[in-house]
PyMOL CGO cylinders between C-alpha atoms (Angstrom):
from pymol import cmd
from pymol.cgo import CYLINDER

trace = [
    CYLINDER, 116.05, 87.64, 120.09, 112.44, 88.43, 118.93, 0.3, 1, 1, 1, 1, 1, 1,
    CYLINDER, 112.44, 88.43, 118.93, 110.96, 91.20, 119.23, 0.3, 1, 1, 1, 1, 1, 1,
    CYLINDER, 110.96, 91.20, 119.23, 107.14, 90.55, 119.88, 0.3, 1, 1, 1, 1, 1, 1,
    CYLINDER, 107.14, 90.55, 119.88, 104.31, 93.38, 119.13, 0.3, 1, 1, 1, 1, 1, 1,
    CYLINDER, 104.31, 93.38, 119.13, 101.58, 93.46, 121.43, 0.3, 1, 1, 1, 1, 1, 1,
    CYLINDER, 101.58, 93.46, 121.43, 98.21, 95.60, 120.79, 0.3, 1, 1, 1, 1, 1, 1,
    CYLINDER, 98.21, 95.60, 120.79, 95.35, 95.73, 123.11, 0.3, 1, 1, 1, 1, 1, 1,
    CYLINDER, 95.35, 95.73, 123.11, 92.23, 93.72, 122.43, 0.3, 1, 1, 1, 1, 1, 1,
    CYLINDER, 92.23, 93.72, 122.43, 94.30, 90.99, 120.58, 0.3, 1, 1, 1, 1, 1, 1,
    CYLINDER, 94.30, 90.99, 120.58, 94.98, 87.52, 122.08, 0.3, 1, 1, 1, 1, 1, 1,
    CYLINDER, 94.98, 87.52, 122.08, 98.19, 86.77, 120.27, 0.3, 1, 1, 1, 1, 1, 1,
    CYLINDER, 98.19, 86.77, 120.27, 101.80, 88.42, 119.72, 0.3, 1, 1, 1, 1, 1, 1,
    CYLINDER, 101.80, 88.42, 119.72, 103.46, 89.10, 116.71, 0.3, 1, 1, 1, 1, 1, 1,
    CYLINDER, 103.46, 89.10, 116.71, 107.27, 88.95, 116.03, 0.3, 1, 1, 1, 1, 1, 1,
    CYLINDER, 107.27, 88.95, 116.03, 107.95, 90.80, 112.33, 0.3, 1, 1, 1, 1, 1, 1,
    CYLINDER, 107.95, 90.80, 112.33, 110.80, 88.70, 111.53, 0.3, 1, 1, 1, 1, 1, 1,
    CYLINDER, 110.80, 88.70, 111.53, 109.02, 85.79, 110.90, 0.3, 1, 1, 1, 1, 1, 1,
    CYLINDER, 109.02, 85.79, 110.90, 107.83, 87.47, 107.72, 0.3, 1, 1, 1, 1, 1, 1,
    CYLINDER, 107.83, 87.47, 107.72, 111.23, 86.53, 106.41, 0.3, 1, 1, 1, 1, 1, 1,
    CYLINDER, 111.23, 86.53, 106.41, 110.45, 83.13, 106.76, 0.3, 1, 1, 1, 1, 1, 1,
    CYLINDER, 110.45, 83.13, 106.76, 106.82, 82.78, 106.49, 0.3, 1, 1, 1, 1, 1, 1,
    CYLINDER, 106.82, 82.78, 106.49, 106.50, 82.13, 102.75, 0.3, 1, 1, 1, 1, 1, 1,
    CYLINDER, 106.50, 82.13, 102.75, 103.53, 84.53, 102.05, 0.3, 1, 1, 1, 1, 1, 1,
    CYLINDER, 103.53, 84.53, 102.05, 100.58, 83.05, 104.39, 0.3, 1, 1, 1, 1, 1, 1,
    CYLINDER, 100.58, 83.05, 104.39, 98.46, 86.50, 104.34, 0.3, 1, 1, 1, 1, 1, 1,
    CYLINDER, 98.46, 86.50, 104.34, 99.79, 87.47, 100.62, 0.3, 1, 1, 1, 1, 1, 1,
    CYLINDER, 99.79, 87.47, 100.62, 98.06, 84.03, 99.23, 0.3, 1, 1, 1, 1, 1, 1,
    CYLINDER, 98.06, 84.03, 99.23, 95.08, 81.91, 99.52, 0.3, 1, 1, 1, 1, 1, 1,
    CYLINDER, 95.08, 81.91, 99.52, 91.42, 83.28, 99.46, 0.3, 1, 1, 1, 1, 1, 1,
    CYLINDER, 91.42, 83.28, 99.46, 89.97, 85.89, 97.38, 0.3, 1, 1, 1, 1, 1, 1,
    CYLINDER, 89.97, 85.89, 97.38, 90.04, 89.28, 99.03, 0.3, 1, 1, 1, 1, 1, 1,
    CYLINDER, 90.04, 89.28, 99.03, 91.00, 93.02, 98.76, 0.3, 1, 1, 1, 1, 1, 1,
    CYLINDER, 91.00, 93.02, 98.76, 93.85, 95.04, 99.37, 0.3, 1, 1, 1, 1, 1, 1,
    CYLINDER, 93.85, 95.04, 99.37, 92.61, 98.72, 99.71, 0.3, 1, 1, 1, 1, 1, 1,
    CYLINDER, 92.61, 98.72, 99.71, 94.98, 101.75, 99.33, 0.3, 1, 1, 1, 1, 1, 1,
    CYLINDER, 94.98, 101.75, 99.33, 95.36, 105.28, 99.64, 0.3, 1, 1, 1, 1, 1, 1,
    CYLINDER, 95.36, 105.28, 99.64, 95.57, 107.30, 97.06, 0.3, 1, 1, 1, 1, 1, 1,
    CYLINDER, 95.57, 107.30, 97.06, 99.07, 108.52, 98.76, 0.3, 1, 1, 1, 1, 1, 1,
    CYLINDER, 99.07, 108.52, 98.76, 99.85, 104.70, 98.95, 0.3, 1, 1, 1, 1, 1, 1,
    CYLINDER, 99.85, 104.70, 98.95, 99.45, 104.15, 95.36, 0.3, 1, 1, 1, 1, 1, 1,
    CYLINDER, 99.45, 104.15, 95.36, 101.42, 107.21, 94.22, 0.3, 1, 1, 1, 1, 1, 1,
    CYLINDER, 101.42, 107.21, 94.22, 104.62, 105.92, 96.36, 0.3, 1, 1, 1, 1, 1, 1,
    CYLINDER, 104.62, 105.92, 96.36, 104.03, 102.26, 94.94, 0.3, 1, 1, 1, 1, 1, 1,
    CYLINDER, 104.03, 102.26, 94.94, 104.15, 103.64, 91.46, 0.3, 1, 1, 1, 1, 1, 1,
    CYLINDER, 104.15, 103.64, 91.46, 107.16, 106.08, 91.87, 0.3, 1, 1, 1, 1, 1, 1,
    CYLINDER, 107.16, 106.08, 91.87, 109.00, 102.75, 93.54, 0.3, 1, 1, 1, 1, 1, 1,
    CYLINDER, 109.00, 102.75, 93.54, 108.31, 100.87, 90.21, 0.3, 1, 1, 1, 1, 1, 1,
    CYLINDER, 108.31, 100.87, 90.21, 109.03, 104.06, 88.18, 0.3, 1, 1, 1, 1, 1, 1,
    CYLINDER, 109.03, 104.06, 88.18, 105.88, 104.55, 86.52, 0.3, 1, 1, 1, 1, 1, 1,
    CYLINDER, 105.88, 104.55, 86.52, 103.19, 107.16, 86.01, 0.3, 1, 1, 1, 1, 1, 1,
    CYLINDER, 103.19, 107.16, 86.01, 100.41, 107.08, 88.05, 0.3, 1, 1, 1, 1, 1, 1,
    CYLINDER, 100.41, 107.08, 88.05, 97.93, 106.22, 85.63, 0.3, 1, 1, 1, 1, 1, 1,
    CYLINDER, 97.93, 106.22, 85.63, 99.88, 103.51, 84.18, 0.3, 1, 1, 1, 1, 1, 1,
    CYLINDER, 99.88, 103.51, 84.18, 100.11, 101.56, 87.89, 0.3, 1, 1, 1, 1, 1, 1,
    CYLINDER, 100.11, 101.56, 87.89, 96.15, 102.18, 88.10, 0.3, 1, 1, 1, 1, 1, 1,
    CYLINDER, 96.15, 102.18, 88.10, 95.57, 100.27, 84.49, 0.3, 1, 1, 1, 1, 1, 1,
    CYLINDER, 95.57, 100.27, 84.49, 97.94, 97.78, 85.37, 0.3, 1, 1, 1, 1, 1, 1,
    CYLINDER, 97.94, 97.78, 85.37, 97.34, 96.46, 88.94, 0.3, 1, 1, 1, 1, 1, 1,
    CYLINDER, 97.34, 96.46, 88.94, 94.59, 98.10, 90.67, 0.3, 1, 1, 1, 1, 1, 1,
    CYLINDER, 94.59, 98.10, 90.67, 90.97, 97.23, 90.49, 0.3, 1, 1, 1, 1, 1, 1,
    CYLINDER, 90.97, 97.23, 90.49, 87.83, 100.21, 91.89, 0.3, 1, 1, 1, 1, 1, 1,
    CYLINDER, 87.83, 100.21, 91.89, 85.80, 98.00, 94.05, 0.3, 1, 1, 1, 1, 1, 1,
    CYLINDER, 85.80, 98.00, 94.05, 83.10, 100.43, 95.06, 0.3, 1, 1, 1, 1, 1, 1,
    CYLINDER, 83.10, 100.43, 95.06, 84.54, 103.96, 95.76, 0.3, 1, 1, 1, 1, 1, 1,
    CYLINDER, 84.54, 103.96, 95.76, 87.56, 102.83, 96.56, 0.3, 1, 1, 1, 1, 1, 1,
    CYLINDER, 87.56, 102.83, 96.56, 90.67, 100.56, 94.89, 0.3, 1, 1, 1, 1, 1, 1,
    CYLINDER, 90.67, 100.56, 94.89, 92.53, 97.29, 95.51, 0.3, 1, 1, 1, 1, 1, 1,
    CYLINDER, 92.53, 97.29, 95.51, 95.58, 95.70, 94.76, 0.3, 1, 1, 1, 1, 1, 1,
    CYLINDER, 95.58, 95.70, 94.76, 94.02, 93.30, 91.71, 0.3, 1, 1, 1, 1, 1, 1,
    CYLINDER, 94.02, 93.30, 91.71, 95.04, 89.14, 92.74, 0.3, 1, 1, 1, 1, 1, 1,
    CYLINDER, 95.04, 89.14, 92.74, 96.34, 86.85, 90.39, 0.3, 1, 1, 1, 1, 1, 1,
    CYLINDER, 96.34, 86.85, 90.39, 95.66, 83.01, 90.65, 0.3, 1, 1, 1, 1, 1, 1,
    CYLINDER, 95.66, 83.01, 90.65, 98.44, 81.04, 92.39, 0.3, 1, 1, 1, 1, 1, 1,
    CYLINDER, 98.44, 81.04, 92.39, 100.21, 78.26, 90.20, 0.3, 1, 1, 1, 1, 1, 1,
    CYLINDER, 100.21, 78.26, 90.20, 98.77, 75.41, 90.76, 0.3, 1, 1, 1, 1, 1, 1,
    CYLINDER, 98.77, 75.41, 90.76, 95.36, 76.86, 91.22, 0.3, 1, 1, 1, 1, 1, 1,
    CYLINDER, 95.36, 76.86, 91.22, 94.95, 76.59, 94.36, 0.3, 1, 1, 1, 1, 1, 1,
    CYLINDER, 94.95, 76.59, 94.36, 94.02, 80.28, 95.30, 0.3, 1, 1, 1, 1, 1, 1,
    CYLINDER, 94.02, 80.28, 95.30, 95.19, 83.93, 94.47, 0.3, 1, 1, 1, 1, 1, 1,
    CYLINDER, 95.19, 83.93, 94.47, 97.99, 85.86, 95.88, 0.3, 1, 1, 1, 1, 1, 1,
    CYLINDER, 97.99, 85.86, 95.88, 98.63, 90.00, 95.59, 0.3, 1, 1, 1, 1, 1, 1,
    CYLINDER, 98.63, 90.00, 95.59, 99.52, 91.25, 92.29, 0.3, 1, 1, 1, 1, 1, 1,
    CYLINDER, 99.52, 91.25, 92.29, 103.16, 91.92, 94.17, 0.3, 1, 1, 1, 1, 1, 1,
    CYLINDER, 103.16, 91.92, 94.17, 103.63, 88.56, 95.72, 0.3, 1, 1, 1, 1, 1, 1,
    CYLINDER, 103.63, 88.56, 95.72, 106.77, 86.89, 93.88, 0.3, 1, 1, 1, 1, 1, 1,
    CYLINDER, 106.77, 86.89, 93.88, 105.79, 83.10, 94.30, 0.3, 1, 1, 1, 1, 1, 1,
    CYLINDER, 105.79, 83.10, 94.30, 109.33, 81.95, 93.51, 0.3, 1, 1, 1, 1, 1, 1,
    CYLINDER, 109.33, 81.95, 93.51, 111.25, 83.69, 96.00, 0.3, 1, 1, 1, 1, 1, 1,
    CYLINDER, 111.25, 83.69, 96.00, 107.93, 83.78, 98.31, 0.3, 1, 1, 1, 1, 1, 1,
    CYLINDER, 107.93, 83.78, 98.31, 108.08, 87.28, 98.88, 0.3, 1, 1, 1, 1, 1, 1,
    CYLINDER, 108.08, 87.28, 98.88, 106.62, 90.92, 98.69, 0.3, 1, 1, 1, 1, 1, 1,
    CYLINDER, 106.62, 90.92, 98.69, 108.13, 92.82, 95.36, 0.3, 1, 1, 1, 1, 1, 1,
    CYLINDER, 108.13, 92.82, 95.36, 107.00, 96.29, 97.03, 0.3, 1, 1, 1, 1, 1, 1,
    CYLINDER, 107.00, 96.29, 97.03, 107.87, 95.03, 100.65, 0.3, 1, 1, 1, 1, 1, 1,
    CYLINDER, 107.87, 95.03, 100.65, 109.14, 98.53, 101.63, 0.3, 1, 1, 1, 1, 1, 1,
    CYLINDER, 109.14, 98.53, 101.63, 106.17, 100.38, 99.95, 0.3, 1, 1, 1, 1, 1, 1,
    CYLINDER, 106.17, 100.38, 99.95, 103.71, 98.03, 100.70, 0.3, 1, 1, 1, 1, 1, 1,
    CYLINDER, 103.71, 98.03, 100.70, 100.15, 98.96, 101.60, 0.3, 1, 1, 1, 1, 1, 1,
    CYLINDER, 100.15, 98.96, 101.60, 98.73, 100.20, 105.38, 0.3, 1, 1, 1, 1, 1, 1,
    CYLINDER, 98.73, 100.20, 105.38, 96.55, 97.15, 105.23, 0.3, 1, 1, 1, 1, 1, 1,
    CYLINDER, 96.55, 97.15, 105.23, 99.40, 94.84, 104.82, 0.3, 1, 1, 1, 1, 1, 1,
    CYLINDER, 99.40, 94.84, 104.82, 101.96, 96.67, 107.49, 0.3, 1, 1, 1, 1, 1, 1,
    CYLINDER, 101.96, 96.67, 107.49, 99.03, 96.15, 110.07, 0.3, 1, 1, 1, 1, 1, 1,
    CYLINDER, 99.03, 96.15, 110.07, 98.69, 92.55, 109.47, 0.3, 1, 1, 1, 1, 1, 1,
    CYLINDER, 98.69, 92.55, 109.47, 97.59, 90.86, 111.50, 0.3, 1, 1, 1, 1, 1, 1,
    CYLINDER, 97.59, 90.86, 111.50, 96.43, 93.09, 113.79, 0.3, 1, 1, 1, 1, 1, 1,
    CYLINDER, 96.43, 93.09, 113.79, 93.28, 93.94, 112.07, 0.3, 1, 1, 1, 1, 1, 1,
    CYLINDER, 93.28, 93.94, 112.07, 90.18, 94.71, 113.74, 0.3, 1, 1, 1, 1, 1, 1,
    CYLINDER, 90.18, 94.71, 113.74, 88.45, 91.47, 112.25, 0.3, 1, 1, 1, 1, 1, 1,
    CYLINDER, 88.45, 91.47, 112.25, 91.56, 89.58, 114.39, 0.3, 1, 1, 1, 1, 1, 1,
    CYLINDER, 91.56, 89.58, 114.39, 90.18, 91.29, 117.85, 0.3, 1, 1, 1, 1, 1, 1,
    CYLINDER, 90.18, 91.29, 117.85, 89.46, 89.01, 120.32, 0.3, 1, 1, 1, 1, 1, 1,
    CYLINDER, 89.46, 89.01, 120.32, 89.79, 86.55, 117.38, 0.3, 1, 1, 1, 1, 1, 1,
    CYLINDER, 89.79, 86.55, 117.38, 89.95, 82.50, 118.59, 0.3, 1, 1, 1, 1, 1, 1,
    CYLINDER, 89.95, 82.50, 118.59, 93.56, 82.24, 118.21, 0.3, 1, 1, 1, 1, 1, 1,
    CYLINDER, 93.56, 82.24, 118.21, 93.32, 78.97, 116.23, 0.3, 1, 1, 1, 1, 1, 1,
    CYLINDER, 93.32, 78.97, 116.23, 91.57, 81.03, 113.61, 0.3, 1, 1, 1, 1, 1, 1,
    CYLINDER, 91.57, 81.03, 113.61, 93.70, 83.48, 113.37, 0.3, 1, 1, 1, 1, 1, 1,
    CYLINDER, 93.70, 83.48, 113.37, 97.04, 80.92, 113.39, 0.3, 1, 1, 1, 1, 1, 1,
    CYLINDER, 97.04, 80.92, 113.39, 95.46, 80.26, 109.79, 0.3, 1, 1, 1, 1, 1, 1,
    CYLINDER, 95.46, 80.26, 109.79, 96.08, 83.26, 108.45, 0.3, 1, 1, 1, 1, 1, 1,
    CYLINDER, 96.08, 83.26, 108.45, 99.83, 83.74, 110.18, 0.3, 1, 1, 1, 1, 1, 1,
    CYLINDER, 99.83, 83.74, 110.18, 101.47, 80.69, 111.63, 0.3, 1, 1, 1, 1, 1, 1,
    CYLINDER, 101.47, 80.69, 111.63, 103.92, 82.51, 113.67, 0.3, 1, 1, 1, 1, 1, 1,
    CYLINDER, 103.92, 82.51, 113.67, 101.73, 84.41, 116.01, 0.3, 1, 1, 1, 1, 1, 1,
    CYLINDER, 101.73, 84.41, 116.01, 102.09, 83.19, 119.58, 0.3, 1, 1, 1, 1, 1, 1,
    CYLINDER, 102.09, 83.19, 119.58, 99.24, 83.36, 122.75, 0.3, 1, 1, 1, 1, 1, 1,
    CYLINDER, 99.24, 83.36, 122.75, 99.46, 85.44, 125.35, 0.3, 1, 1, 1, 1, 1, 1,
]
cmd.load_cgo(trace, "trace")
């Protein structure tokens, strides 16, 4: 049995399991940023067992004042996907660890009151209320 999340303002539902099965839908396809915290990126790079310097120089990018998660171009070429998105077994490496942005998916503020067939784009598993 699913269990389906439900946030005010939002005109779908969300079951989390479906990650499992999704394949990577918001991980991949258009360019964009993943923002952290600097407390995000410290527990990222003690997961992977490196310094904290070393995980900057490696896979994060400063876009203004703040830093992303850099992309990397999908095979095929048909659009990017997170730095941490394992196209093989079409999942999250850091999963566990993974950014606030990506544990709120999708209920981000741009999703509010969103046309439901727009957001089904980004996640196909997302049902109407």
């Amino acid at each position: 049995m699913s269990t389906l999340i439900i946030q005010e303002g939002f005109l779908f539902a969300f079951a989390p399991e479906a990650c499992q099965k999704c394949g990577g839908f918001c991980c991949c396809g258009e360019s964009g940023y993943i923002f952290l915290t600097p407390q995000e990126m410290e527990g990222i790079a003690a997961f992977l067992g490196m310094e904290l310097e070393r995980f900057g120089a490696l896979y994060l990018k400063k876009v203004g004042t703040r830093y992303s998660l850099i992309e990397k171009r999908e095979k095929g070429g048909k659009g990017y996907a997170c730095i941490f998105f394992d196209e093989e077994a079409k999942e999250c490496m850091i999963y566990e660890h993974r950014p606030k942005q990506c544990r709120d998916f999708p209920f981000w503020e741009s999703n509010r009151g969103q046309n439901l067939d727009e957001v089904i784009q980004q996640c196909p598993f997302l049902e109407p209320l």
